[in-house]
N, CA, C and O of each residue as an XYZ file, in Angstrom:
436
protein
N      -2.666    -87.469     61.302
C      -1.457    -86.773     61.692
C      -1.737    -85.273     61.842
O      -1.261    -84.507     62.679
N      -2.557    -85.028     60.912
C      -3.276    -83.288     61.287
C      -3.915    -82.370     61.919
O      -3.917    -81.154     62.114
N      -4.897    -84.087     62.390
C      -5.898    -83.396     62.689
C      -6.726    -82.892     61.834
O      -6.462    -82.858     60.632
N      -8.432    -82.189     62.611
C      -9.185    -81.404     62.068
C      -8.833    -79.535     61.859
O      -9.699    -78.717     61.546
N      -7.662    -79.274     62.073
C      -7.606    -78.020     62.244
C      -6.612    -77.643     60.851
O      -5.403    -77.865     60.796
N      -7.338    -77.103     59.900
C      -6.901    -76.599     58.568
C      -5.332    -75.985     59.336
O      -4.269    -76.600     59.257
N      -5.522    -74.618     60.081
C      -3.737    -73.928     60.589
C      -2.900    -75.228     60.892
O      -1.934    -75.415     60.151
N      -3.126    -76.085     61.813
C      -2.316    -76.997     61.749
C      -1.524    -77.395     60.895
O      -0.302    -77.250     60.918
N      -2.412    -78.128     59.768
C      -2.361    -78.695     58.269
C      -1.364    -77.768     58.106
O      -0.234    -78.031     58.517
N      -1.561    -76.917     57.671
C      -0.931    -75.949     57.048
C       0.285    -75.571     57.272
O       1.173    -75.454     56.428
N       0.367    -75.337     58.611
C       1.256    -75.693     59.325
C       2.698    -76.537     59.398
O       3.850    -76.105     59.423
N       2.137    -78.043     59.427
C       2.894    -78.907     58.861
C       3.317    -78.889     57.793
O       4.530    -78.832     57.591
N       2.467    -78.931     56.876
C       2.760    -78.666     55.123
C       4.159    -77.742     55.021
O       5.131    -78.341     54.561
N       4.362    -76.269     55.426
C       5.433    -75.664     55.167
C       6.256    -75.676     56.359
O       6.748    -74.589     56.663
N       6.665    -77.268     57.539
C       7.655    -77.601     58.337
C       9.000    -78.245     56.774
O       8.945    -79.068     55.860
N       9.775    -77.488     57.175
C      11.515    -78.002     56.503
C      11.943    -78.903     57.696
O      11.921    -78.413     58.825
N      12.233    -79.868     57.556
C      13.717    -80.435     58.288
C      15.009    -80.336     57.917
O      15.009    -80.451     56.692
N      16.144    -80.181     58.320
C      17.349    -80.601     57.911
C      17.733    -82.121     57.672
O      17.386    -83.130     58.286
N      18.529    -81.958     56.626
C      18.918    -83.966     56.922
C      18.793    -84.903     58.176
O      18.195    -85.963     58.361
N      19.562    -84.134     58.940
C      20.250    -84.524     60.095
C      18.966    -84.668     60.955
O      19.066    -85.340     61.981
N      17.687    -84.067     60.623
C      16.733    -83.616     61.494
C      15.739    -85.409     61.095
O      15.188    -86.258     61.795
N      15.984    -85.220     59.602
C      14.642    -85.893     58.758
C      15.581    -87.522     58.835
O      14.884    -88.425     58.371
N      17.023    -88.025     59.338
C      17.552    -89.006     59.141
C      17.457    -89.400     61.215
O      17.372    -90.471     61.815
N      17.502    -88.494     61.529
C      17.321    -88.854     63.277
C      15.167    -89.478     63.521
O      14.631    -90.314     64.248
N      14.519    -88.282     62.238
C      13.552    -88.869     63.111
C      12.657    -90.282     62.092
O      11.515    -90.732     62.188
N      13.511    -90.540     61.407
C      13.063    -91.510     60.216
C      14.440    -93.156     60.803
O      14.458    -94.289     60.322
N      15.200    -92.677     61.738
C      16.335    -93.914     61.864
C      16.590    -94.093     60.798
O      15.784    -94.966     60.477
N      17.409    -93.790     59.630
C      17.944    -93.704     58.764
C      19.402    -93.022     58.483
O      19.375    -92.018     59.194
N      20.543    -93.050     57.872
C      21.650    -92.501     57.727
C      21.094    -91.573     56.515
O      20.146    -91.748     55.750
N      22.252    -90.282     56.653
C      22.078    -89.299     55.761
C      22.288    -90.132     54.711
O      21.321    -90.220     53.954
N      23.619    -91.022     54.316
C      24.394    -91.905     53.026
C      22.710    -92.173     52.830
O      22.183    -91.511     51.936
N      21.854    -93.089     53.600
C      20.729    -93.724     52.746
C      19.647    -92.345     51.694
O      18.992    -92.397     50.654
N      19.883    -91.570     52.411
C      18.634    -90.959     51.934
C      19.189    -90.158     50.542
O      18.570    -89.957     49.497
N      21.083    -89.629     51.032
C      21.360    -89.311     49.439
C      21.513    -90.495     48.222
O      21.686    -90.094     47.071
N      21.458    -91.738     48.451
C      22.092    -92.058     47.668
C      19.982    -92.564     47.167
O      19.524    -92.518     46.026
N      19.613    -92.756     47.765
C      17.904    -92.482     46.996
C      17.565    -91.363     45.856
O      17.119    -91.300     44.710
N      18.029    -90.571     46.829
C      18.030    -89.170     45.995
C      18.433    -88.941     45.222
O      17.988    -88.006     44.555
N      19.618    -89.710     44.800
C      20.633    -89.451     43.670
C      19.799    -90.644     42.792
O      19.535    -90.363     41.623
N      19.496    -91.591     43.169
C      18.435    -92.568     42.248
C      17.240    -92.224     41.583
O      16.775    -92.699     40.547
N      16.671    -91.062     42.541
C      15.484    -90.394     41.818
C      14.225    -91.073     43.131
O      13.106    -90.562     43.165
N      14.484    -91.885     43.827
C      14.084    -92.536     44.486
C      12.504    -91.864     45.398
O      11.315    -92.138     45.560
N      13.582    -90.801     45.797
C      13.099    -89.295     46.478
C      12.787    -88.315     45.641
O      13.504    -87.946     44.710
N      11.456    -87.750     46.006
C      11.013    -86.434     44.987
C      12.259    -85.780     44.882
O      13.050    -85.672     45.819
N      12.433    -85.347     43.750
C      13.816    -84.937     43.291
C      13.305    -82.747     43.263
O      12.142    -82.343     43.258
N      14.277    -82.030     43.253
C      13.236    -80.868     43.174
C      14.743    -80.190     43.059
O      15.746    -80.635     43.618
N      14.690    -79.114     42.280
C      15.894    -78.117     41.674
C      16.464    -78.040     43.003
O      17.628    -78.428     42.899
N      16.204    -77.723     44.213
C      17.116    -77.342     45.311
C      17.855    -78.415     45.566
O      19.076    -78.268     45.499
N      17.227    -79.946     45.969
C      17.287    -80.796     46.030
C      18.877    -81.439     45.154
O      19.956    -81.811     45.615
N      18.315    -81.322     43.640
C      19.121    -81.841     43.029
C      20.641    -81.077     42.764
O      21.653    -81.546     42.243
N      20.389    -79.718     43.332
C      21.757    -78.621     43.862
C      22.461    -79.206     44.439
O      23.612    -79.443     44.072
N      21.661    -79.805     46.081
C      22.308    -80.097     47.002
C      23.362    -81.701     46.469
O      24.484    -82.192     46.591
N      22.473    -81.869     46.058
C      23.014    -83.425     45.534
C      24.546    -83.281     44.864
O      25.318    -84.212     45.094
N      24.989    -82.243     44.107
C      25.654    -82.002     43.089
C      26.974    -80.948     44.191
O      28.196    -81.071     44.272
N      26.252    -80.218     44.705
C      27.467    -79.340     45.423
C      27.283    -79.907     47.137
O      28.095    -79.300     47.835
N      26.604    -80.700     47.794
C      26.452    -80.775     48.681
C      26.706    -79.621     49.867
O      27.612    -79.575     50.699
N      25.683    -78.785     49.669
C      26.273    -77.718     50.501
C      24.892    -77.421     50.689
O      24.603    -78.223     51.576
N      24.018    -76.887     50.469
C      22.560    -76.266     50.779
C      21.874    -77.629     51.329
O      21.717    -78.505     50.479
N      21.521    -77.862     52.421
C      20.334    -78.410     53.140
C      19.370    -77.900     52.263
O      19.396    -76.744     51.841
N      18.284    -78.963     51.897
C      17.005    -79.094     50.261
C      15.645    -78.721     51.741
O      14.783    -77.881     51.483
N      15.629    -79.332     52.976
C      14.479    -79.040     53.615
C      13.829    -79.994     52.998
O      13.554    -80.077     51.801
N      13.456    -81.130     54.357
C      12.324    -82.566     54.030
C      11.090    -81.677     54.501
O      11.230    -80.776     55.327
N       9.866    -81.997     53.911
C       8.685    -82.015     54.555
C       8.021    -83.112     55.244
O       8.500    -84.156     55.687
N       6.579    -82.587     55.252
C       6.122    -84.286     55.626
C       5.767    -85.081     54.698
O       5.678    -86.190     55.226
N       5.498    -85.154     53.551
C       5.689    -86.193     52.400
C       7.005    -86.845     52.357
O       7.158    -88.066     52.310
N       8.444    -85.516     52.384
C       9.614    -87.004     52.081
C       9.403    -87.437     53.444
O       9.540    -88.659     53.382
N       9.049    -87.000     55.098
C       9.245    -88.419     56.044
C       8.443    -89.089     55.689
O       9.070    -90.112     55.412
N       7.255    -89.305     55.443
C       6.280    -89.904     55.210
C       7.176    -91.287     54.446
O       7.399    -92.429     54.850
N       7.533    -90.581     53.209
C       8.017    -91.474     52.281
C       9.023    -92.348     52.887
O       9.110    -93.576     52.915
N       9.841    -91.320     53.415
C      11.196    -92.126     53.787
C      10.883    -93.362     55.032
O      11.386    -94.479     55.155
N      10.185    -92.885     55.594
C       9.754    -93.936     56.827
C       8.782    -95.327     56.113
O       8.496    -96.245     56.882
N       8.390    -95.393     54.869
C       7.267    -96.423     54.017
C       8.456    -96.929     53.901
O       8.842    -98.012     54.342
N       9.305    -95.803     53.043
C      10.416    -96.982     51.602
C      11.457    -97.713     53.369
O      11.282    -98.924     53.502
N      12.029    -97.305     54.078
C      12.698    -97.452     55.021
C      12.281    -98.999     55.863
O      12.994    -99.931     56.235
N      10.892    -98.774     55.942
C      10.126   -100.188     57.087
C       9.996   -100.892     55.122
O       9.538   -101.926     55.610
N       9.998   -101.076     54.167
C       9.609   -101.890     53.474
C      10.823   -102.786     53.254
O      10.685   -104.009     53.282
N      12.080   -102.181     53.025
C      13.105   -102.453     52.938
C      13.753   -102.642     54.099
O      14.852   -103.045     53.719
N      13.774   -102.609     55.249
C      13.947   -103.514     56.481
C      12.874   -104.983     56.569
O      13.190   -106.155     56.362
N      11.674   -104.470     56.911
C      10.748   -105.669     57.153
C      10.475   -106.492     56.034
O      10.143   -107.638     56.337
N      10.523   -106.229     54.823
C      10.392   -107.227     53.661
C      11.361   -107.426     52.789
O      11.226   -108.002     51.709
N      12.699   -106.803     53.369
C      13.885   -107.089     52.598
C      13.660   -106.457     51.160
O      14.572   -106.688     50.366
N      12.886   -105.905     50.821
C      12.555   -105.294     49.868
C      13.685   -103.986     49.130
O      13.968   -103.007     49.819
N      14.323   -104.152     47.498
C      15.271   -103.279     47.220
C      14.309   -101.724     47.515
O      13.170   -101.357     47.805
N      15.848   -101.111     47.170
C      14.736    -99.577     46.970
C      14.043    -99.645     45.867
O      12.842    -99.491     46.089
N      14.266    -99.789     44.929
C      12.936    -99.466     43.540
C      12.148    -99.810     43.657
O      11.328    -99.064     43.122
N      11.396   -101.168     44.380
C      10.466   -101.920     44.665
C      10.027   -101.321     46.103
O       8.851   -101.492     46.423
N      10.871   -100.643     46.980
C       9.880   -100.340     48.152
C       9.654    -98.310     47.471
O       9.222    -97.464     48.254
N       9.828    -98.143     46.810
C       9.788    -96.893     45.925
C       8.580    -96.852     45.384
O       7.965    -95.787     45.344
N       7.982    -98.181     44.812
C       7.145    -98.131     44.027
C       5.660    -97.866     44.871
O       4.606    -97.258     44.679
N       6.303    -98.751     45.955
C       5.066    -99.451     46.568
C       5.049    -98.239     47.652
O       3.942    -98.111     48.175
N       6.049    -97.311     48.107
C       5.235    -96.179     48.513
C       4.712    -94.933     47.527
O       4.423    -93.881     48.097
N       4.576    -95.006     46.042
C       4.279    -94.156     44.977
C       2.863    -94.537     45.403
O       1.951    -93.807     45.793
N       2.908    -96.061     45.207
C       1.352    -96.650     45.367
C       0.435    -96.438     46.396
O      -0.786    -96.432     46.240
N       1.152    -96.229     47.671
C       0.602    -96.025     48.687
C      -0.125    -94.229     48.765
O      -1.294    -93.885     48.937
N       1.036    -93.444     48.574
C       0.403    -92.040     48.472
C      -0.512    -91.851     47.129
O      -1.037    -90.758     46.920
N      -0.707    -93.065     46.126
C      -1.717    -92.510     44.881
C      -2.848    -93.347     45.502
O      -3.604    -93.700     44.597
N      -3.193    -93.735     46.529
C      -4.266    -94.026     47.199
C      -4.649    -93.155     48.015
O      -5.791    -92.697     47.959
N      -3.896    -92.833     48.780
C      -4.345    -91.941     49.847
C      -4.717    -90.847     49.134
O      -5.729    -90.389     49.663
N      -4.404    -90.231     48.227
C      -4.516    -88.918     47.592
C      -5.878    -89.512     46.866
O      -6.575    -88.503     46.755
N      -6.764    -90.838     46.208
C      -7.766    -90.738     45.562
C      -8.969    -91.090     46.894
O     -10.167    -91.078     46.613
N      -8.607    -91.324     47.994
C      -9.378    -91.431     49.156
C      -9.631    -89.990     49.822
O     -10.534    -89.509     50.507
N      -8.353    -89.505     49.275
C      -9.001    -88.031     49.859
C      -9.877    -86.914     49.133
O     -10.467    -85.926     49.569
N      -9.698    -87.588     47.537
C     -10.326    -86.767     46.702
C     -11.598    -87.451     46.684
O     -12.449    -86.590     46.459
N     -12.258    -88.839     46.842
C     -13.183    -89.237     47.314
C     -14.563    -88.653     48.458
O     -15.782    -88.606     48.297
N     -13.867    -88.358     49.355
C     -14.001    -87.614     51.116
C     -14.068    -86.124     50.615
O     -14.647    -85.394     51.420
N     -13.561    -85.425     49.342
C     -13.702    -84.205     49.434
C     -15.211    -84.264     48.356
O     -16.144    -83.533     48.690
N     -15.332    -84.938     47.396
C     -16.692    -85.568     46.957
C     -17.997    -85.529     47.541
O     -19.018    -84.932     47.200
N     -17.706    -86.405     48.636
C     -18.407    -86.634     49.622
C     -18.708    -87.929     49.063
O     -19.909    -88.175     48.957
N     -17.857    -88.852     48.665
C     -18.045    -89.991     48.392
C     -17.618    -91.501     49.368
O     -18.121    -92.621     49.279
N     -16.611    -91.056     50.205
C     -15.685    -91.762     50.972
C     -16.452    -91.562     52.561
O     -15.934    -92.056     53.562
């Protein structure tokens, strides 16, 4: 998704979406993604859990929550899968990718 170009990376890393931004490009309703959020479902984060409470400040998705939201989203469509269980299984998915990359930075992978 990055590419080889570190600015890119970087790049992406500090992109915000708005709800409205991160629920259009994930096909998802805003209702789904707060009521995750309010489960804990979704990295939870002081702005985050503001918004949750006064609903007024947009928290800003990166690319980890689409990432996430688009795993837990196709797990729970295509395998009928609840949220806690497609929750888990994208926890599982990014604690792989993250020891494949620490692998590759090794020079083991």
């Amino acid at each position: 998704m990055r590419g080889d170009d570190p600015l890119i990376g970087e790049l992406l890393d500090d992109m915000r979406l708005t709800l409205d931004e991160l629920c259009r490009l994930t096909d998802v309703s805003p209702d789904w993604v707060r009521l995750r959020m309010h489960e804990g479902l979704l990295p939870p984060s002081s702005v985050r859990e503001r918004w949750l409470e006064e609903s007024r400040a947009d928290p800003g998705f990166g690319p980890r929550e689409i990432r996430r939201v688009r795993e837990m989203h196709r797990l729970e469509r295509d395998f009928d899968a609840v949220p806690e269980l497609a929750a888990l299984v994208a926890d599982m998915i990014e604690e792989i990718e993250s020891l494949r990359a620490r692998l590759r930075r090794a020079g083991l992978g």
